[in-house]
C-alpha positions in Angstrom: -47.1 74.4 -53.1 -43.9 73.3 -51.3 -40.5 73.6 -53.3 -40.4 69.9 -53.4 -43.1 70.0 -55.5 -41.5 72.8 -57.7 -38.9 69.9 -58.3 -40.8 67.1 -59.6 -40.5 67.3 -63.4 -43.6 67.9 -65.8 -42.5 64.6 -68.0 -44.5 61.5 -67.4 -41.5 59.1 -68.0 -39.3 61.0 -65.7 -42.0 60.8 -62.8 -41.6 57.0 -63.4 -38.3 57.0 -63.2 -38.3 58.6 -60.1 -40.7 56.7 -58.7 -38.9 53.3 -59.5 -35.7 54.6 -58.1 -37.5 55.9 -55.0 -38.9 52.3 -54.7 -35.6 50.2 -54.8 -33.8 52.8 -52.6 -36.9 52.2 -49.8 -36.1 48.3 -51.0 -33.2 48.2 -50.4 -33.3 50.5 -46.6 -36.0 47.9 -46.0 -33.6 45.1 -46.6 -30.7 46.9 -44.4 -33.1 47.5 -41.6 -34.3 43.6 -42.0 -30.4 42.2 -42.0 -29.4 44.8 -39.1 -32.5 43.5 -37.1 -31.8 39.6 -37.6 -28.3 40.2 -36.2 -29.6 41.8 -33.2 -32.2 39.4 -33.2 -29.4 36.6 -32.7 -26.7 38.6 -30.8 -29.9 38.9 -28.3 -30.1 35.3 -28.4 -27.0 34.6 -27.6 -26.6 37.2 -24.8 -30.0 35.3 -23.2 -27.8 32.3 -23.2 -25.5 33.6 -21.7 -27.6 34.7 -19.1 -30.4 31.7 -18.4 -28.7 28.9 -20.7 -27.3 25.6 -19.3 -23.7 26.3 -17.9 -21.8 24.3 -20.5 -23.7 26.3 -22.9 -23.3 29.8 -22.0 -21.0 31.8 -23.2 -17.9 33.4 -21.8 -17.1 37.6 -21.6 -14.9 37.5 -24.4 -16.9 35.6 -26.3 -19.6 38.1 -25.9 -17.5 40.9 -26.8 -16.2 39.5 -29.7 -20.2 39.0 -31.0 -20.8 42.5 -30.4 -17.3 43.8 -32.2 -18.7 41.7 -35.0 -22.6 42.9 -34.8 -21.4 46.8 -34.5 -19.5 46.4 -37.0 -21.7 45.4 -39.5 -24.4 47.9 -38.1 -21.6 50.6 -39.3 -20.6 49.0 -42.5 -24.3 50.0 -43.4 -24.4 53.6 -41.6 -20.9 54.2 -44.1 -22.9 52.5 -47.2 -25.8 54.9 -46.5 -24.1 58.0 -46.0 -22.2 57.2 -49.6 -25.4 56.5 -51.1 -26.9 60.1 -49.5 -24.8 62.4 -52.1 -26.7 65.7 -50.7 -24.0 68.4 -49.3 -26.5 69.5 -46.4 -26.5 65.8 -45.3 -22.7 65.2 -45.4 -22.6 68.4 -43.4 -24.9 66.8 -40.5 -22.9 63.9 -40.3 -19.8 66.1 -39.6 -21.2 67.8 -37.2 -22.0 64.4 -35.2 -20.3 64.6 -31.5 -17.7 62.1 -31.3 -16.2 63.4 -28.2 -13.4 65.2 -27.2 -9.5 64.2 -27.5 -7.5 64.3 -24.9 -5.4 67.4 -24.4 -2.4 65.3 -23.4 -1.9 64.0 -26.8 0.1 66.0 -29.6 -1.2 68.1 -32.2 0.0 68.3 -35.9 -1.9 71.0 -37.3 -3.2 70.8 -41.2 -3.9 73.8 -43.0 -5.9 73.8 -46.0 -5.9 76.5 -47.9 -8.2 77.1 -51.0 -6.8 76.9 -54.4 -7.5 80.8 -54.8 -6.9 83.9 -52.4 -8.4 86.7 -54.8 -11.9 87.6 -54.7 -14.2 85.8 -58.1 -15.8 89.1 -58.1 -14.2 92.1 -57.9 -10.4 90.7 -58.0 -9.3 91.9 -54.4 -7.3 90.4 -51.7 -9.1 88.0 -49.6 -8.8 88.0 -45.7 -9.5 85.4 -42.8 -12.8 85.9 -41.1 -12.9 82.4 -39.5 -11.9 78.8 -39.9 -13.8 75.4 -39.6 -11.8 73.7 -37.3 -11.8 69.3 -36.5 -9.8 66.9 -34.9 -9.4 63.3 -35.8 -7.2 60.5 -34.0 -4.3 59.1 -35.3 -1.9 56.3 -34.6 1.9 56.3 -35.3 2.4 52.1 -35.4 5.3 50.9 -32.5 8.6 51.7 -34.7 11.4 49.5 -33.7 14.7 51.3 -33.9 18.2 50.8 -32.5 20.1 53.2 -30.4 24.0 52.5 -31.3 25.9 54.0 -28.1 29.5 55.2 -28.8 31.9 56.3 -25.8 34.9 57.8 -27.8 38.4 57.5 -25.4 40.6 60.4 -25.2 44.1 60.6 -24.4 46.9 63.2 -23.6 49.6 64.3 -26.4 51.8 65.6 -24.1 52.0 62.0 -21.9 52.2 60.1 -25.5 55.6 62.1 -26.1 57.2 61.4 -22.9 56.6 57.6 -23.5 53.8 57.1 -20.4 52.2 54.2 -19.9 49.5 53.3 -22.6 46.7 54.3 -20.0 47.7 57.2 -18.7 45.6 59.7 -19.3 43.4 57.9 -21.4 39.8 59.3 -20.4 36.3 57.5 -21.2 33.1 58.3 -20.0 31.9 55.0 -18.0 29.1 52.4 -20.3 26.0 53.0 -18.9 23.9 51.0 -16.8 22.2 48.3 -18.5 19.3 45.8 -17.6 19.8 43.4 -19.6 24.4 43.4 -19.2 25.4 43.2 -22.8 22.0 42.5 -24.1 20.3 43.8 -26.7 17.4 45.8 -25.0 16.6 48.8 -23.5 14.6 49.4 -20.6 12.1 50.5 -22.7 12.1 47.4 -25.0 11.6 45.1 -22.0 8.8 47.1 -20.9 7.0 47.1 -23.8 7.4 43.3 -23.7 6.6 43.0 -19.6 3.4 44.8 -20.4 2.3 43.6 -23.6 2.6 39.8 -21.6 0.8 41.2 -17.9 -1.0 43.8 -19.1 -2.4 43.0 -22.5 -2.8 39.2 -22.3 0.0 38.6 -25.1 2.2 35.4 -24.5 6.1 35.8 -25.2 5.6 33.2 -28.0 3.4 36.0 -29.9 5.2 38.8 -29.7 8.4 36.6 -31.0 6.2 36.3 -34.0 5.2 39.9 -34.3 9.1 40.9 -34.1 10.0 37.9 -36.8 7.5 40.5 -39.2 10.0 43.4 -38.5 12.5 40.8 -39.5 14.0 41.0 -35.8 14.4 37.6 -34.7 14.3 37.1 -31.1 13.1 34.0 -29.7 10.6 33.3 -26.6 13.4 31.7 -24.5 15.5 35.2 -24.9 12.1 37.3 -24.3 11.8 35.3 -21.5 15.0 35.5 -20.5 14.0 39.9 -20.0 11.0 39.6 -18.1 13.2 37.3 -15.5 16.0 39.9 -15.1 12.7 42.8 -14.8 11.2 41.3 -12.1 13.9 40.7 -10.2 14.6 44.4 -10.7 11.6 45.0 -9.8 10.9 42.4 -6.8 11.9 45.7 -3.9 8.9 47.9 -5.8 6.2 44.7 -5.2 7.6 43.4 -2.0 7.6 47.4 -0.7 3.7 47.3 -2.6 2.6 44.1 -0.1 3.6 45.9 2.8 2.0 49.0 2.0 -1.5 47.3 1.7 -1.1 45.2 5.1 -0.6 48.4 6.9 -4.4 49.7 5.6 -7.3 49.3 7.9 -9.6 47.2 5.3 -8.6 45.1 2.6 -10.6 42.4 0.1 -8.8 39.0 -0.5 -9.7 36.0 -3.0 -7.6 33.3 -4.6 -7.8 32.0 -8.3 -5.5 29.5 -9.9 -2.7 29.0 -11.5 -1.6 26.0 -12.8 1.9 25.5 -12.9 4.2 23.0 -14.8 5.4 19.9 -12.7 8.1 18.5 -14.5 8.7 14.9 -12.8 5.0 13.9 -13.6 5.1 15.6 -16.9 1.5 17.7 -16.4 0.9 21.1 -14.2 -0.4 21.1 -10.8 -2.8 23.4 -9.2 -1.2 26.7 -7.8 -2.8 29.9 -6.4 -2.6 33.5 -6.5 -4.1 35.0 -3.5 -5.2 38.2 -4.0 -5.4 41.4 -1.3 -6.6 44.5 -2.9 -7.5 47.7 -1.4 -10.1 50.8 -3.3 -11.2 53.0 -0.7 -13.0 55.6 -3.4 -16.4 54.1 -3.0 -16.2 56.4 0.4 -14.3 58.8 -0.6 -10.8 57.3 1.5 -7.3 59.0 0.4 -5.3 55.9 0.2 -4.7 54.9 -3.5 -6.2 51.6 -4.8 -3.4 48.9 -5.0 -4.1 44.8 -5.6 -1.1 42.7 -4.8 -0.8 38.6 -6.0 1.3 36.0 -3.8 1.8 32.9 -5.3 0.6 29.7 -3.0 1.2 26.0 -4.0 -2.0 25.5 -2.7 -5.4 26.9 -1.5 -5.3 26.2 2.6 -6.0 27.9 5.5 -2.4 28.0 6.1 -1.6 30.0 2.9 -4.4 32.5 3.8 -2.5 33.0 7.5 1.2 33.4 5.7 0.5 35.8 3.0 -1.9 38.1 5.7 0.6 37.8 8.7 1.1 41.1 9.6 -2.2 42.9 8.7 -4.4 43.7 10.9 -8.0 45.3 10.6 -11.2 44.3 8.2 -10.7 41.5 5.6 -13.6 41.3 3.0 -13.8 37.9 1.1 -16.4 35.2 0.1 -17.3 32.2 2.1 -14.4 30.2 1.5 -13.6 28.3 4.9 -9.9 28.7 4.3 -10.3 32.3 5.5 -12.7 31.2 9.1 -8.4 30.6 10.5 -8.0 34.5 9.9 -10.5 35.1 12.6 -8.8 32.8 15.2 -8.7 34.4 18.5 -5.2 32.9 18.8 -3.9 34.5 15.4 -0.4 35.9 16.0 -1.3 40.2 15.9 -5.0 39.3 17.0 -7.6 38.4 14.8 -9.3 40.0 12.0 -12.6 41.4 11.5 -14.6 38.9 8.4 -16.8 40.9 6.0 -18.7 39.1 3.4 -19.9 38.9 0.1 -23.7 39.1 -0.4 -22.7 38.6 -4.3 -21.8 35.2 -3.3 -25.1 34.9 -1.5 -27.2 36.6 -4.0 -25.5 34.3 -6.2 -26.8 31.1 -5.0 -30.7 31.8 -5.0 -29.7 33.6 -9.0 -28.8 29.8 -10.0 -31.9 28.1 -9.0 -34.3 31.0 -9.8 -32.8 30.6 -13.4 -34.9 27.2 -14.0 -38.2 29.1 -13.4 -40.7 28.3 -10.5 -38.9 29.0 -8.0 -40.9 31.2 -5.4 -38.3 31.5 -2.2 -35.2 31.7 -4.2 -36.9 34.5 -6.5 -38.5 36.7 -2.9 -34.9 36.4 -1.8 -33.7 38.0 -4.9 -35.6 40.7 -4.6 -35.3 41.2 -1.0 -31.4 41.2 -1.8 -32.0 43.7 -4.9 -33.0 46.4 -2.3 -30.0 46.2 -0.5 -28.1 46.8 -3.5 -30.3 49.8 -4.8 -29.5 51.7 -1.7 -26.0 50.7 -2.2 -25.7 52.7 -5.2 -27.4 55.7 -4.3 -24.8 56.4 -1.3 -22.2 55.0 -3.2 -18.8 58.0 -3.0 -20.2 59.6 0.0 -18.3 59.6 2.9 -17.8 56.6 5.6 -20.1 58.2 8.4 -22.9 59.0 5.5 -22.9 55.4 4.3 -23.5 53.8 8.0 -26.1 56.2 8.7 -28.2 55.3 5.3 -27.4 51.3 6.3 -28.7 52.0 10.0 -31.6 54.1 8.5 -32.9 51.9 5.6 -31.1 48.7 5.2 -30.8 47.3 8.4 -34.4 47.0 8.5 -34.7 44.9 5.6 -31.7 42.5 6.8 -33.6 41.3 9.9 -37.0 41.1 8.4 -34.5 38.8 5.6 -33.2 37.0 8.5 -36.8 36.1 9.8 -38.3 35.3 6.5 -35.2 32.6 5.6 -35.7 31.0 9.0 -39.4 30.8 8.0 -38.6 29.3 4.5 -36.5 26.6 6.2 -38.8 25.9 8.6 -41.0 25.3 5.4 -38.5 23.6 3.0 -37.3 20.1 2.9 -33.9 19.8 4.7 -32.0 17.5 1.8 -33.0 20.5 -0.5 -30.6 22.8 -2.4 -32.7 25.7 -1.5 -32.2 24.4 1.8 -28.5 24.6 1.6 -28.4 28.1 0.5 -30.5 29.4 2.9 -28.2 27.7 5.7 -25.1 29.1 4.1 -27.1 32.5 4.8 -27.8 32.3 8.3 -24.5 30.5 8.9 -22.4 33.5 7.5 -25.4 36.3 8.8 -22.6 37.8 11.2 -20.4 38.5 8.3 -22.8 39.4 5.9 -24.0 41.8 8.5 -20.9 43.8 8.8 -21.1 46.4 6.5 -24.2 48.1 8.1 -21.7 48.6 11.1 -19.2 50.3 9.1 -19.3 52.3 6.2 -16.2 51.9 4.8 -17.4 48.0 4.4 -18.8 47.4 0.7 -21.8 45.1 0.4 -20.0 42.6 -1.7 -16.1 41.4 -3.3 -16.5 42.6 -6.5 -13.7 44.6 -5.8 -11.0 42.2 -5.8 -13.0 40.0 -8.2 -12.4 42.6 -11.0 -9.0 42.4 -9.9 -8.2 38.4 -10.6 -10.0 38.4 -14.3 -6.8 39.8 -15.5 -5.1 36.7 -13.8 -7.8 34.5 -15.5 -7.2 35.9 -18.8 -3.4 35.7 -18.7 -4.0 32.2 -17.9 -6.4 31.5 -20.5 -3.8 32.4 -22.8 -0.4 31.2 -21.5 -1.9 28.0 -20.0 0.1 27.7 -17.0 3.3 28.8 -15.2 7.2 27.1 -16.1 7.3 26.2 -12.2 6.7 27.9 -8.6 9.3 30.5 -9.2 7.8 31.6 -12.5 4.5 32.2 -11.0 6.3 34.2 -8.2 7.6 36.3 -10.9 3.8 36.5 -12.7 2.5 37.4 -8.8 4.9 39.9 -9.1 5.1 41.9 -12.8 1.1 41.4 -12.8 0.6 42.9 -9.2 2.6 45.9 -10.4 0.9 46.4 -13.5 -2.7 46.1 -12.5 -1.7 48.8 -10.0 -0.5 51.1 -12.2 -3.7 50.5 -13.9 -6.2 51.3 -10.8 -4.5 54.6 -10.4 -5.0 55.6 -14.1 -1.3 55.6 -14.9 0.0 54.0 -17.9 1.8 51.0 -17.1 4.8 51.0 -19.9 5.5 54.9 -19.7 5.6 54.2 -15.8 7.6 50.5 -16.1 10.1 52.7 -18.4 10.8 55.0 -15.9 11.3 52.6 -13.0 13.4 50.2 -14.6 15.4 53.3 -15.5 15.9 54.4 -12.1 16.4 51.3 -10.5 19.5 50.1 -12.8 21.0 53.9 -12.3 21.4 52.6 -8.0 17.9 54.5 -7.3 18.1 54.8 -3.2 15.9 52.1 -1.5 14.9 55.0 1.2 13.0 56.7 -1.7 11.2 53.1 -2.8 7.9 54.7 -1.9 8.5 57.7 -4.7 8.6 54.7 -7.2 5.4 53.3 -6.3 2.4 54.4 -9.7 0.4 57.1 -7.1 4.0 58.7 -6.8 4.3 58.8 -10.4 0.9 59.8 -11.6 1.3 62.4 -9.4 4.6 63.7 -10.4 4.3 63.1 -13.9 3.2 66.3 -15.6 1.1 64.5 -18.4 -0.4 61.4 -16.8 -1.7 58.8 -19.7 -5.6 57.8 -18.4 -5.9 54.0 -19.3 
């Protein structure tokens, strides 16, 4: 006999009462597990889509996000409704023993002590002593508290010079106002960073955070927030014209462009701007030089504008297809020409979009064929430069020429008006670029390095629509180039903003511009914030 069986009770009408509240609590799991399953039933749906649905149809990342937020937190509204509903001490005690991971030991601590109601022993009246403690940690937050710093610069004058009737100056001593951003405004460096970040950083338009302040009852309107970010990136325009010539002095970097429309105020609608984009990350094989992305604006998307904002670099550019770039490569490009890696995600990408519609043989083979390149890619992926080549000599050159000969088979095979066609030809076209990396191992297999870097552009346009005019997307190039920065090196881009803005309007030394940059900073900071 088990001791569950010493608890059942000997009445008949308690057994039934037992057993009917036994039955609706497995009624009503049942209809948890049945709700929780229909709503990943349909977030599945919508994430296959996504995935194979018709492009007008599918759905975007933050749109997908935001169905999972919803979906997990439901899941956990009925984890918290069960544990209530399991009153059992030894079961509370499991859940508090869950793992939630640890805290960072950055962060303060306020310590809690709880101390029982009663020191002295229940049985035999003596003193109690420690022998242990439970200890936990939970997170906190502290909301952003607005506050205002009143700065008062008493003025002190001499006695003596009063009684021998000097002039009403003399000797009158003040310590000098201190340097302001913002001359006579009302904000601290801090302030303005907090605004510069929230906007660049955070995706959270000037016109928002006006509204946010109106709930503190501060009312400051977009024109004067506005009105701060202008007069911080001008401050700031040394640190990101200092940042662009960092990155053209590396040996490899990745470029792409994304829009930016901009307002055009004698036609009364925007126009189509760019910001190119040149990003460095050297980790994937293990290189010292810190990862850095810098945006310069463009009224346009020509081969021209790729020439201008790259004059000066010299070395490996990785970037897609886009023909603008073929003018890099130009024997007669001022400094020489540059070496053209490209983007098998853009190829891979092709054959992905007409394999999607089913019954489709080549573009499928090719898929996989591509897929094996990449699965080598990640298993040498942050070892060194010479250990990369040597695996792409080894094992993937092989399958790149036998993927040459099979496309030149298929389109041998294939109509020549076809799309599949097409694709295939934009291969063997580009097969010199796409080639490059198994020379060189600090050459990645695709973009996706400086693609990651422009979503953050594409967000912050999502949201503020466009640009005020050319100069105002300069100034976007600019604040965002810094901030996205800060962010690749794991610093945190308002304590860092803070400090530079800081320095700067105290007459920091333009020969120490380089101790500004966020590598400088995470290293010299003592307690650098991971974002």
């Amino acid at each position: 006999m088990t001791d569950s069986d010493n608890d059942l009770p000997d009445n008949i009408e308690r057994l039934k009462a037992m057993l009917v509240a036994e039955r609706a609590a497995h009624a009503a799991e049942r209809s948890r597990l049945v709700e929780q399953n229909d709503r990943l039933l349909h977030t599945l749906r919508q994430l296959q889509r996504n995935q194979f649905g018709r492009k007008s149809e599918r759905l975007s990342e933050d749109q997908l996000n935001l169905a999972l937020e919803d979906l997990e937190t439901a899941i956990a509204s009925g984890e918290a409704a069960q544990e209530t509903a399991d009153a059992t001490p030894a079961s509370r005690k499991r859940a508090r023993k869950g793992n939630r991971g640890h805290l960072p030991a950055h962060l303060p601590r306020e310590e809690v002590v709880i101390e029982p109601e009663s020191k002295i022993c229940p049985c035999c009246a003596g003193a109690l002593h420690v022998i242990g403690e439970d200890r936990s940690e939970r997170l906190d937050k502290v909301p952003a508290r607005l506050k205002v710093i009143v700065t008062r610069r008493p003025k002190y004058a001499c006695r003596t010079c009063e009684k021998i009737g000097a002039d009403e100056t003399a000797g009158v001593i003040q310590a000098p106002a201190p340097a302001r951003l913002v001359e006579g405004g009302l904000p601290t460096e801090a302030m303005v960073a907090d605004v510069v970040v929230s906007k660049y950083a955070w995706h959270l338009p000037l016109y928002r955070q006006s509204q946010m302040l109106a709930t503190e009852g501060i009312e400051i309107n977009r024109s004067t927030l506005a009105h701060w970010v202008g007069f911080a990136a001008f401050e700031l325009r040394p640190i990101y014209d200092r940042l662009v010539a960092i990155l053209k002095t590396s040996s490899k970097l990745f470029a792409d462009e994304t829009r930016c429309p901009v307002l055009d105020p004698g036609r009364g609608r925007t126009k189509t701007g760019y910001l190119w984009a040149i990003a460095r990350d050297d980790r994937p094989w293990g290189g010292t030089d810190p990862p850095a992305v810098a945006y310069l604006y463009a009224p346009g998307r020509g081969g021209e504008h790729a020439v201008r904002h790259l004059a000066g670099f010299s070395g490996t550019l990785q970037v897609d297809g886009y023909v603008a770039y073929d003018a890099l490569a130009n024997p007669k490009r001022e400094g020489g020409p540059l070496v053209l890696a490209l983007c098998w995600s853009h190829f891979r990408r092709r054959f992905y979009d007409i394999a999607k519609g089913g019954n489709a043989p080549i573009a499928t083979e090719a898929l996989l064929r591509i897929s094996r390149l990449y699965q080598i890619e990640d298993e040498i992926r942050g070892k060194s430069a010479e250990a990369r080549r040597a695996a792409r000599q080894a094992r993937s050159k092989e399958l790149v020429e036998k993927l040459h000969v099979w496309l030149e088979q298929q389109l041998a095979r294939v109509s020549r008006s076809s799309v599949i066609a097409e694709d295939i030809r934009y291969g063997l076209n580009h097969w010199q670029g796409l080639s490059r990396f198994l020379d060189d191992g600090r050459i990645e297999i695709d973009s996706n390095t400086v693609e990651r870097s422009i979503r953050g552009i594409a967000l912050g346009r999502k949201n503020a629509l466009f640009a005020g005019s050319d100069e105002g997307a300069e100034n976007w190039a600019c604040l965002a180039s810094l901030i996205e920065t800060a962010k690749l090196n794991g610093v945190n881009p308002q304590a860092w903003l803070t400090d530079i803005l800081t320095k700067l309007v105290n007459g920091w030394p333009a020969s120490h511009i380089d101790e500004l940059m966020p590598w400088a900073y995470a290293k010299s900071a003592q307690d650098p914030v991971i974002v």
